[in-house]
N, C-alpha and C positions, 0 to 999 in steps of 0.2 A: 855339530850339524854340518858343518864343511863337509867332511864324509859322502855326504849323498847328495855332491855337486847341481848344487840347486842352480845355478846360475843359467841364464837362457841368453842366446843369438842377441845384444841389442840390439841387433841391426836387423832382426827377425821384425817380419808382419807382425804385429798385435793384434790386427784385425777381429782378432778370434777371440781375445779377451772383451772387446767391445757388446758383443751379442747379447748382454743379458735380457733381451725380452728381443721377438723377434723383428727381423727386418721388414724387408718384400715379404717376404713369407708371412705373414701375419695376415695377408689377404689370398684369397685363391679368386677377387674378383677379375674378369674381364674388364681392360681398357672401354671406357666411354666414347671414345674419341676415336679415330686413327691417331699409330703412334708415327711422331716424325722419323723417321728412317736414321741410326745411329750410323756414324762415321765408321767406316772398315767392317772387319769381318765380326762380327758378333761370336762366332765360335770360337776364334780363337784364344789359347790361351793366354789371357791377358796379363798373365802375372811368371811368366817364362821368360828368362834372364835374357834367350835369347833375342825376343822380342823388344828388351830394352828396359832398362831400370830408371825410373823415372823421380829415382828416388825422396821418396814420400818421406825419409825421416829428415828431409832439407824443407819438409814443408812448416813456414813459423806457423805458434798459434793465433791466430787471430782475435780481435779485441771481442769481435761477434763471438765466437764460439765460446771464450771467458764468458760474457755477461749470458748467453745460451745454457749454460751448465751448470751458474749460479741461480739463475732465474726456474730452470727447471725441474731443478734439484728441490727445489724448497718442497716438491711434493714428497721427498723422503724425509724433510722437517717436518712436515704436518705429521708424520705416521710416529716419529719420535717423538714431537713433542706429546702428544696423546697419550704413549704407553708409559712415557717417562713421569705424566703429571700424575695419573690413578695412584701410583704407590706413593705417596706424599698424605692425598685423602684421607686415606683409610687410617691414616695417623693422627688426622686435623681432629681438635676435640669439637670444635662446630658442625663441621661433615659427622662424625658419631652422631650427636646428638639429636641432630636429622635426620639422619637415615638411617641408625643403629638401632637396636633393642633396647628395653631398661634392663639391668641387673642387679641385684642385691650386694652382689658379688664385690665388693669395692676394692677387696685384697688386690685381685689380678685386675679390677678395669675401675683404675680411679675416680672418672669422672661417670661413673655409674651408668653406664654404656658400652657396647658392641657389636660385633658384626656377626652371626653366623656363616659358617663355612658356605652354607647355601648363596648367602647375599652376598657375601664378599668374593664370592667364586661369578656368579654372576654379572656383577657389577665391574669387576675385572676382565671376564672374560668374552662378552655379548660384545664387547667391538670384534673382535676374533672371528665370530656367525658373519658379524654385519659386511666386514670386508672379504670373508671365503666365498659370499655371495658378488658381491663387487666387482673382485678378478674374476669371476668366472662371467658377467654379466657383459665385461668390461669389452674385451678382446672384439666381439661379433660389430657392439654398436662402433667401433676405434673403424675397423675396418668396413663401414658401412658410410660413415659420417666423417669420419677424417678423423687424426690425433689431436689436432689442436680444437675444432670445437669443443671434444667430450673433456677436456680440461677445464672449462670452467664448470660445464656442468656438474663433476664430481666433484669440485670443490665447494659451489652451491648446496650440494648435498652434506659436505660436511659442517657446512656453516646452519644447516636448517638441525643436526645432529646439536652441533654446541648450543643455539638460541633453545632447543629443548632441555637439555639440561641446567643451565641455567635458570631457565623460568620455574622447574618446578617446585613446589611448595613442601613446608617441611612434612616428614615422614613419607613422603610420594618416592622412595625407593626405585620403584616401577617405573619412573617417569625417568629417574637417574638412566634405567638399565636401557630401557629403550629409543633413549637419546645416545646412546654408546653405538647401541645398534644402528641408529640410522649413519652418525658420523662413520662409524665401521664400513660401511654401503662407499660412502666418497672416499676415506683414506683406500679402501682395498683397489677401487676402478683405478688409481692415481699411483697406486702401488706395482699396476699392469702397463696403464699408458703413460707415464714417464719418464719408467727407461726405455719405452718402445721409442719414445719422443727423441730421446738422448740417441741412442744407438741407429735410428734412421736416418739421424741429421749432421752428426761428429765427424769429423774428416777421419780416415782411418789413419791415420800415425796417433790420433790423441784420443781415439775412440775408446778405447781400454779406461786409460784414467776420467772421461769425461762421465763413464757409466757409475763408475765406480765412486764419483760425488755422489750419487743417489746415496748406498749405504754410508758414507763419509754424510751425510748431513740427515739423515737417521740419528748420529751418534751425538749430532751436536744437537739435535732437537730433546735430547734423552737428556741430553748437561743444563739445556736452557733449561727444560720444565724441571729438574733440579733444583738451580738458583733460583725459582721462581717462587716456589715452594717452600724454598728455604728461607726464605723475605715476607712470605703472608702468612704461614702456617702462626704466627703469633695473635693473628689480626684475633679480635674478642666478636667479628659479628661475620655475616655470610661470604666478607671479601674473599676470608680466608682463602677461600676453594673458586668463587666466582670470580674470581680477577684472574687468576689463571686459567679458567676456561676460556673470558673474555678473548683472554691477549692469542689466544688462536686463533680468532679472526683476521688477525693482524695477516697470519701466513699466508692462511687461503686467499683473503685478499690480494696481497703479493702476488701469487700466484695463477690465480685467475685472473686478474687484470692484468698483470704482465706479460701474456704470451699471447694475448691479441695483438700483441702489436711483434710477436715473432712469424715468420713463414708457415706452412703445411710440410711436413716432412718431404723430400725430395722424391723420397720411394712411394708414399702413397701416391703424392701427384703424378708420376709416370706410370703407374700402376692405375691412372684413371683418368690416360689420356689426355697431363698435362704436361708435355716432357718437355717445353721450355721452359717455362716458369721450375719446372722442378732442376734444370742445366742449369740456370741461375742461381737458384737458394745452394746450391752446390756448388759453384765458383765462389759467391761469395764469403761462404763458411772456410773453403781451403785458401782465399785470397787471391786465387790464380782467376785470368782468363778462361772464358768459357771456352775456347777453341784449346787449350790446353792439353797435352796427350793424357794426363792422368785423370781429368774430368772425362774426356773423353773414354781412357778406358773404364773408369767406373758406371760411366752410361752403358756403355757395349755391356758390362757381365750383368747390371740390372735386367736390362733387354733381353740378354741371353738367360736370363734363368726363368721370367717371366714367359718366354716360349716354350721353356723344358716343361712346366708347369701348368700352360692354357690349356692339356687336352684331359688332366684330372679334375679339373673343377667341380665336375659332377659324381666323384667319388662318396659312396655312402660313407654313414656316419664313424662305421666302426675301421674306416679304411687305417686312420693313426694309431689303432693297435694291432692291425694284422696286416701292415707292410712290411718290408723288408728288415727283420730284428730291431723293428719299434715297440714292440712288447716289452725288450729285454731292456729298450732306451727307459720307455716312459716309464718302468717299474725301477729304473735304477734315479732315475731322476726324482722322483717319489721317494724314495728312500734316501735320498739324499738329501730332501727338502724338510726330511721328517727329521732326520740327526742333525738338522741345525736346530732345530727348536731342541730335540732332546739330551744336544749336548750342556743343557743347565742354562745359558746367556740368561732366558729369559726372567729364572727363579731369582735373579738376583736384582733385575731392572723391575720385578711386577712386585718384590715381596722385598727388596732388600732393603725398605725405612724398618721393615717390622721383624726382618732375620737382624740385624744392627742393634736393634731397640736397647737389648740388656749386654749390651758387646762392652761399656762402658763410658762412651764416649759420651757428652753433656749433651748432644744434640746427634740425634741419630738420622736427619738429615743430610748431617755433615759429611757423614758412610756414603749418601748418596749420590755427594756432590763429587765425590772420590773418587768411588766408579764409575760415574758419568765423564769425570775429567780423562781417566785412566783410557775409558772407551775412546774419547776423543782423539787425543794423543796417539792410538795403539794404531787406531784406523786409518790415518794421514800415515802410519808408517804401511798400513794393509793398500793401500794405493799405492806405495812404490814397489812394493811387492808383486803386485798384480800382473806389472808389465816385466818383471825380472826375475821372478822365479818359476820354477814349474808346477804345476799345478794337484799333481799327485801327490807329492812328496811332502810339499808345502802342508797336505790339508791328512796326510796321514801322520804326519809325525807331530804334526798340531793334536791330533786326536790321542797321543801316547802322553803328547805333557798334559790335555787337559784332564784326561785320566788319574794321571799322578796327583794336580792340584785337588780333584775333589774325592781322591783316598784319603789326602792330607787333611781337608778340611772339615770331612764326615766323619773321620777318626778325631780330631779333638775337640769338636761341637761337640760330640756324641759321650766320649769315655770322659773328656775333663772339663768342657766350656759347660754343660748341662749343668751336671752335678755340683759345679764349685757356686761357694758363696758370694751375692754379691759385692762387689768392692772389693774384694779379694785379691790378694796377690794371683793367683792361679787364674780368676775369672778376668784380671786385665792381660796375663801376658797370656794366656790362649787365646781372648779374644781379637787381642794386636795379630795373632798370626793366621786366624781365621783370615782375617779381614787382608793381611799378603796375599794367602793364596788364594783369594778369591779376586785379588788385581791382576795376581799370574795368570789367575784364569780368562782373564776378560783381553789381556794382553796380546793370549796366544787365538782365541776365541778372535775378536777384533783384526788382527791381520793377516785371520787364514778362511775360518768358516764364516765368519761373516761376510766378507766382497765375495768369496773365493767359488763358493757352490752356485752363486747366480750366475757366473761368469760360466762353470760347466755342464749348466745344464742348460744357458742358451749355446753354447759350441756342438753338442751331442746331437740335434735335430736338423734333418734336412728342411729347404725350405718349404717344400708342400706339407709337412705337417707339423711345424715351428709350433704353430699358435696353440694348436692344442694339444700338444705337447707342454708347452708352458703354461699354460692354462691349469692341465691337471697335477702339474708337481707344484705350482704356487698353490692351490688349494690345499694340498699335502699339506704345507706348510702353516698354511690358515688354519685348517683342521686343528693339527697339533699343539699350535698355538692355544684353543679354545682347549683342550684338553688340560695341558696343562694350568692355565689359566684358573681351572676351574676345579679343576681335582688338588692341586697343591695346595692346600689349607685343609683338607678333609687328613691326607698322606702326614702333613709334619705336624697335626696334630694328632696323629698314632706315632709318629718314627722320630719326629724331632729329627734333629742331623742327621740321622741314619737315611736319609733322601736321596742324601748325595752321595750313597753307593751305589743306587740305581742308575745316575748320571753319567757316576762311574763306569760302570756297566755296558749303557750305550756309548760312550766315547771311545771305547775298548772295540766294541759291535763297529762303528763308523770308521775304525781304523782297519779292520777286517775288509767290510766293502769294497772301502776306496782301496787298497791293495789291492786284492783280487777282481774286482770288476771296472773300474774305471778306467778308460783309455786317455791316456795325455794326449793335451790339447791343445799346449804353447807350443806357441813359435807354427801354429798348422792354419792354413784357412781351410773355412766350415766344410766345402766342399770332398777337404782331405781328411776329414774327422769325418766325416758322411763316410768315405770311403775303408777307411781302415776299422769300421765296426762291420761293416761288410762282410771286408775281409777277413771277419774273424781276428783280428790281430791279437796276441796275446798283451793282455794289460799290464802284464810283469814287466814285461820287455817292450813298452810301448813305447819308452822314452826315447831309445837309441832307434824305431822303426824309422825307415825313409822310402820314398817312390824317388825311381829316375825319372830322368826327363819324358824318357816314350811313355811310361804310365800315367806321369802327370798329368799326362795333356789328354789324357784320354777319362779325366775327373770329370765330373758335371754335363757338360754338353754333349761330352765326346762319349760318353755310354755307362762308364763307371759310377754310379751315383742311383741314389735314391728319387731324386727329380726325375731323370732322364729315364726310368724304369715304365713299366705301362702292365698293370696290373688287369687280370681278366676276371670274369665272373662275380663285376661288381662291388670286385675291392677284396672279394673272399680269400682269392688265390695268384702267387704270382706264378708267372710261366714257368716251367723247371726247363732252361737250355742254357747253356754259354757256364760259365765259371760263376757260384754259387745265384744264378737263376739272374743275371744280370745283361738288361737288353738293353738296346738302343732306342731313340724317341719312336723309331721307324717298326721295332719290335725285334731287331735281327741280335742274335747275341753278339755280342761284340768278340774281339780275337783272342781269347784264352791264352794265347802264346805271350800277351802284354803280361797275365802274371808271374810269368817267369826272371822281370826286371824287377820285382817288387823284392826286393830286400832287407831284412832285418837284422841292424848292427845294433848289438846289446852291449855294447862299450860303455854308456855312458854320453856318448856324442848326442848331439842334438841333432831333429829334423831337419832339413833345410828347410829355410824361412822363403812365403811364397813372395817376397819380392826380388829373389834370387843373391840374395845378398848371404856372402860367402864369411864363414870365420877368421 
């Protein structure tokens, strides 16, 4: 892997890793207020070396921004612990024999009970609806009401979700399915407002790894409901399953009552004319003075992008897919949101007590607790990753091993784990290697596609169409989630192992994409990722692309960019003048002669990083 010099600038902005839900951008509303007038030139570019490095990687982290990131984070627990407890259930003989069918059958279902493909697909996969609706619910009321209110209310929603499932009575199935659904409803809004919460409010040096706790504690909610599982699954009466729904409330709790007592994000309050109190919550987060120049310049480009953006607010609805190659954004980000579900992660976390079952192990729990550990472990390494590799490379060449692991794995399920006897020599030492490569797989899965595609597909959008932008590739995501959810018991009871060549398949497909279409995004702030889709840049050679200083500065405010553009005939069409149809706030094409300094060095070398900080 050296070969394809993964290593990025440490001393590069990260900024750009931080984005996974959007900033400012998440609103297109109008200040409330008058805004206090920011120090110095709001256009200029504030992250130009010549202007001064104020060097942001000297900034420590703060004790606030630790318990910030812990506290907020718990909303990617809730969504783990949820997906991690279902596959335990479907195992528990008390859960069967409540919710399952009778069978005569006692060969294949001992305790004379099961689930059809219909209810178990169901019952697994109706959080999946419940939260596709959520996030897309989520974004309008966040930027309407503030980020921190709609935090407790979707966690209320998930707590009204769990008190239904619980209560209801035996064989009420129905009552299981649609308590999933409602919890679904608050994990999905909390899945949107989160990291919005995290990446509005993170000082940018720590904003990459602060985002990237959300998935990192996904992983650990997947391990807890694991062990949880693993400890009641014995119980003889309804604890079984209902003490681990119980001990949910514990998070939401945590979580809803916790962040009453944190700030409003700094971008929404300036974004609605509260720009001191939001100068504040942003001294205190970086530990600096508010008069500070680095406070200060991150006020000036909020300010400065919020004016590129007040005069589209009344853009129709369809303006985020027929803007400036936002079609080719939001369909690549879609599909990118889609090969994380259908790279397998999920087959293994929603089904792996019941693909384990006859693997040989005395407690097929144990499988669970393996891969849940495995996750854990792989993702605390996907967070140092985050900020120190590149993002292409990382998530193509991840796409090639997980490939390999589920050729491996679907070839001896299939041709010698099936067929062998059980207890058998053959049925234990194919099932021991099943069960490797399905750790390799979560390994490479865990420190690439898991953090890695939230991170590039909040970098890909400008901020006048961030939110719905991310809007409709999380739903991507939700979708395929429920697809597979729901379909995979119908599939491996025609194909058995033969599954995971279709996984195959697409890991192969997501290795394609991310080659050929995606443009790297480390070591760039959003504004230069705005810009170089523009510019068409070729994504082969995106690594080594760089802007000199006279282009750079001519990013965002200065005319280059997606913001700064001013679209006619109601969002239908944009002006055709200047270097690929790119005008200034004012309408005038900006100087075409600037593309002339735009150079692209396919060496291998890295962008410059926008705090001007040099190799």
């Amino acid at each position: 892997m050296a070969g394809f010099n993964f290593r990025r600038n440490r001393n590069a902005d990260v900024s750009g890793a931080s984005t996974v839900v959007p900033s400012t951008a998440n609103s297109l509303d109008h200040p409330r207020a008058p805004m206090e007038p920011v120090t110095g030139d709001v256009h200029r570019n504030v992250h130009s070396p010549e202007k001064g490095d104020y060097s942001m990687k000297a900034v420590p982290i703060t004790l606030r921004t630790i318990i910030m990131a812990i506290l907020v984070a718990m909303g990617g627990f809730i969504f783990g612990y949820d997906t991690g407890q279902i596959s335990g259930f479907l195992e528990m003989n008390i859960f069967l024999e409540r919710f399952g069918q009778r069978t005569t059958n006692t060969t294949t279902y001992p305790n004379g009970y099961y689930f059809t493909n219909v209810r178990s697909g169901l019952i697994v996969g109706l959080l999946s609806i419940g939260t596709l609706i959520g996030c897309l619910i989520a974004a309008p009321i966040a930027n309407r009401f503030g980020r921190k209110p709609c935090v407790p209310i979707f966690c209320s929603v998930f707590i009204v979700g769990v008190v239904a499932q619980i209560s209801v009575g035996s064989g009420d199935w129905i009552g299981i399915v649609m308590g999933r659904w409602t919890a679904g409803l608050g994990v999905g809004g909390l899945s949107v407002i989160v990291p919005m919460y995290m990446s509005e409010t993170a000082p940018v040096p720590v904003r990459g790894a602060v985002v990237s706790c959300y998935q990192l504690f996904i992983t650990i909610g997947i391990f807890t409901a694991d062990c949880i599982n693993y400890g009641t699954e014995g119980f003889k009466n309804t604890g079984s399953y209902r003490i681990p729904m119980g001990v949910g409330f514990i998070w939401a709790l945590i979580l809803g009552i916790g962040i009453l007592f944190l700030p409003e994000t700094p971008r929404h309050d300036w974004n609605h004319g509260r720009s001191d109190r939001a100068r504040t919550t942003m001294a205190k987060f970086y530990g600096l003075p508010e008069h500070h120049p680095m406070i200060q310049n991150e006020t000036a480009e909020i300010e400065k992008v919020r004016e590129a953006t007040a005069a589209s607010a009344h853009e129709p609805w369809h303006a985020p897919l027929t803007g400036p190659r936002m079609f080719y954004r939001v369909a690549l980000a879609m599909a990118l949101q889609m090969l994380q579900q259908l790279t397998g992660a999920n087959y293994f976390f929603y089904y792996g007590t019941t693909i384990f079952k006859g693997v040989g192990l005395d407690n097929s729990y144990v499988t669970a607790m393996i891969l849940g550990g495995v996750n854990v472990g792989a993702t605390f390494f996907g967070v140092w990753m985050a900020n120190h590799f590149r993002r292409r490379e990382s998530l193509y060449v991840a796409a090639l091993w997980q490939t390999m692991c589920f050729l491996i794995f679907a070839s001896v399920g299939q041709f010698i784990f099936k067929d062998a006897a059980e207890g058998s020599s053959a049925a234990k030492t194919s099932g021991t290697v099943m069960i490797v490569f399905a750790c390799l797989f979560i390994v490479g899965f865990a420190t690439t596609w898991g953090p890695l595609v939230w991170a590039c597909i909040g970098e890909m959008f400008p901020y006048r169409y961030r939110a719905v932008g991310m809007g409709l590739a999380t739903s991507a995501n939700w979708f395929w989630n429920f697809m597979l959810a729901f379909f995979t018991p119908f599939i491996t009871n025609d194909i058995d192992y033969a599954y995971g060549y279709v996984f195959a398949g697409c890991n192969l497909a997501a290795f394609f994409i991310v080659f050929f279409f995606l443009v790297e995004s480390s070591g760039k702030t959003l504004e230069e990722v705005d810009a170089m889709y523009l510019l068409h840049v070729n994504p082969i050679g995106s690594a080594g692309f760089r802007f000199d200083d006279e282009t750079r500065k001519s990013i965002g405010g200065g005319g280059l960019g997606t913001d700064a553009m001013r679209l006619d005939n109601r969002g239908r069409k944009l002006n055709e003048a200047g270097e690929g149809g790119v005008f200034q706030d004012e309408g005038k094409p900006i100087d075409t002669s600037r593309m002339n300094h735009v150079t692209d060095h396919t060496n291998g070398t890295l962008p410059v990083a926008s705090t001007g900080a040099q190799r």
